[in-house]
C-alpha positions in Angstrom: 111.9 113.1 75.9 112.2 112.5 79.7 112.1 109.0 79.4 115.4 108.7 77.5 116.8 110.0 80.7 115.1 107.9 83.2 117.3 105.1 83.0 120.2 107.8 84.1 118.5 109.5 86.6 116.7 106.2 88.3 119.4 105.3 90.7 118.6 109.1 92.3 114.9 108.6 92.8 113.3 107.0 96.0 110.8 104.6 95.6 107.3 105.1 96.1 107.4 103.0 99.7 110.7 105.2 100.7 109.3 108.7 99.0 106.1 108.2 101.8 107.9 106.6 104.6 108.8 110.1 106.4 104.4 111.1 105.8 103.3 107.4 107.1 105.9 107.7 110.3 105.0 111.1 111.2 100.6 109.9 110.4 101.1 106.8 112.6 103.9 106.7 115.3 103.2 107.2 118.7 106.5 109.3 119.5 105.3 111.8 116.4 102.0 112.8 118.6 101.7 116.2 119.1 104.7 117.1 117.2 104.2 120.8 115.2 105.9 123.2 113.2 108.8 120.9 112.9 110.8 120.2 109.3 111.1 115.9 108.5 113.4 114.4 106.6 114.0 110.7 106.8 111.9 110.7 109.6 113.7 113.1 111.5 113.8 116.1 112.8 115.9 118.5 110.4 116.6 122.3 110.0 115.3 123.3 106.8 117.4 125.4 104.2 117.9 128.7 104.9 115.9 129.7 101.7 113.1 128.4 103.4 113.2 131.2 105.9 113.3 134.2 103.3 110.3 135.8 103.6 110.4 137.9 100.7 110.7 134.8 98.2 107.6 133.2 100.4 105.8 136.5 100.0 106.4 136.6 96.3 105.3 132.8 95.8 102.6 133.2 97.8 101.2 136.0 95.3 102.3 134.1 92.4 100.3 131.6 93.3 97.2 133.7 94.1 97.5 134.8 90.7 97.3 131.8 88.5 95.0 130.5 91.1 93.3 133.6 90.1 93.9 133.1 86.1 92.4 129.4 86.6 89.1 130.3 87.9 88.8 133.1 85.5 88.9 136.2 87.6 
């Protein structure tokens, strides 16, 4: 079913090559040496959303995720 939407939604998605650029600068360049705890986009430094500092929603995904780990390995 998807695929009778990619044709819409194609001119929103990067490209392999573009989707990896921002991983490939920050594995290879020189001025990215040493850089830590920083948030990338477009190969720049960025603030990330403010979701991403809610430590209650990390807390709870981080348990959700412990479980189906969990539920995976049969525990």
């Amino acid at each position: 079913m998807w695929k009778a939407f990619l044709p819409l939604i194609r001119p929103f998605l990067k490209t392999p090559e573009k989707g990896a650029a921002t991983s490939v600068y920050l594995a290879s360049s020189p001025e990215a040496e040493g850089i830590t705890g920083e948030y990338f986009a477009g190969s720049k430094p960025t603030t990330s959303s403010p979701a991403s500092h809610d430590t209650a929603t990390a807390a709870r995904l981080w348990q959700v995720s412990v479980d189906l780990v969990a539920r995976a390995a049969g525990v």
